[in-house]
C-alpha positions as CSV (number, residue, x, y, z in Angstrom):
1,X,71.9,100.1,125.6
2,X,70.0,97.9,127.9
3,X,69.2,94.6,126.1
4,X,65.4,94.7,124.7
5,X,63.4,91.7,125.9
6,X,60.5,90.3,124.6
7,X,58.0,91.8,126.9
8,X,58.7,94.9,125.5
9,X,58.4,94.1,121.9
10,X,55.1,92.2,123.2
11,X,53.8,95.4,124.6
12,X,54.7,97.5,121.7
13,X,53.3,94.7,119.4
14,X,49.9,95.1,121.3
15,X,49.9,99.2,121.3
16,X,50.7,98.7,117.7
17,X,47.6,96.2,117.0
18,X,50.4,93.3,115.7
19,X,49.3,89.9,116.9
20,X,53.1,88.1,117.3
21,X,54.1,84.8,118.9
22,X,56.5,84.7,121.9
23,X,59.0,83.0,119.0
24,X,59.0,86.3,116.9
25,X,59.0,88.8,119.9
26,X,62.4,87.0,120.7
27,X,63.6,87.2,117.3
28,X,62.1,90.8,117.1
29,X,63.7,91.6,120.5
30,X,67.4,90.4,119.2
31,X,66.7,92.6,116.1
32,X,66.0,95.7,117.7
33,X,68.9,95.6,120.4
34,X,70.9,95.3,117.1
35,X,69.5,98.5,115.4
36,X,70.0,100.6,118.7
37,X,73.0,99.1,119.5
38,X,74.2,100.3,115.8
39,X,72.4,103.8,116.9
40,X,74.8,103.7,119.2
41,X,77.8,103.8,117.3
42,X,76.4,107.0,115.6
43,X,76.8,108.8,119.0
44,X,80.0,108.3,119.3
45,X,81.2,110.3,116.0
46,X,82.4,113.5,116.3
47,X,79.7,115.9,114.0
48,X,80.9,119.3,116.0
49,X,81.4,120.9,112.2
50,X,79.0,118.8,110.3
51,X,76.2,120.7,108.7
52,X,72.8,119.5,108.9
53,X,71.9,118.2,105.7
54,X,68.0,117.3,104.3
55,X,69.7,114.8,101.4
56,X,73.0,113.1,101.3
57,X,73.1,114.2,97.8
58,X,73.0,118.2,96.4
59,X,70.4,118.3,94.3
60,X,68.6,121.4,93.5
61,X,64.5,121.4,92.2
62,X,64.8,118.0,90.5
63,X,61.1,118.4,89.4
64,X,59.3,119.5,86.5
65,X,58.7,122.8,85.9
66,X,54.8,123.3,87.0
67,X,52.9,124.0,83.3
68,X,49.6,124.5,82.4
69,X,48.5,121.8,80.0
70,X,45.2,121.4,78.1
71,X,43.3,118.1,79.8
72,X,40.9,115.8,77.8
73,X,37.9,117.1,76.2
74,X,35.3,116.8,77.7
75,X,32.6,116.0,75.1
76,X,35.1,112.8,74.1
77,X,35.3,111.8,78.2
78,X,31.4,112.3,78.4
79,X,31.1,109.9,76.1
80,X,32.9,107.4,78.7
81,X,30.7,107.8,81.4
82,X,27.2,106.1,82.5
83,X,25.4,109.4,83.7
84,X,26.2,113.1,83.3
85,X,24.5,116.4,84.1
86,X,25.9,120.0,83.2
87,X,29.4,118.8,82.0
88,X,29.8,116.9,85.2
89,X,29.7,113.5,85.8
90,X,27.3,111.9,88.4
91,X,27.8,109.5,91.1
92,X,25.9,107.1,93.4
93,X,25.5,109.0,96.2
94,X,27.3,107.7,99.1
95,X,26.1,109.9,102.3
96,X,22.4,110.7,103.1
């Protein structure tokens, strides 16, 4: 790969909103040469009979099972609140 100078990472710095000095564009520029350069390894491995994968590990559902549980009462979380109306709890409004 070409090597990545430091007017590109100032360009992308500026499309990205990043205010960066010229010392860390060069610093940034070194380290990105080094990622794609590293990219570029990858490339060169043969993955003719590799099967896509989503996880380098097999796992299977590792949530919880999704369970209906009873929540807080709501007399007791009333209590808690500055203002309610109808079992609900009011807000300041924020949009006219």
């Amino acid at each position: 790969m070409a090597k990545m100078t430091k007017e590109e990472v100032i360009e992308v710095a500026h499309l990205a909103r990043l205010a960066i000095t010229d010392e860390e564009a060069e610093h940034f520029a070194d380290q990105l040469e080094a990622i794609t350069n590293a990219m570029e390894l990858l490339s060169e491995l043969d993955t003719e009979n590799v099967e896509p994968t989503t996880h380098v590990l097999q796992m299977v559902n590792v949530l919880r099972e999704d369970k209906s549980i009873p929540g807080l009462d709501r007399d007791l979380v009333m209590k808690n609140v500055k203002e309610h109306e109808g079992g609900q709890v009011k807000v300041p409004t924020i949009l006219e």
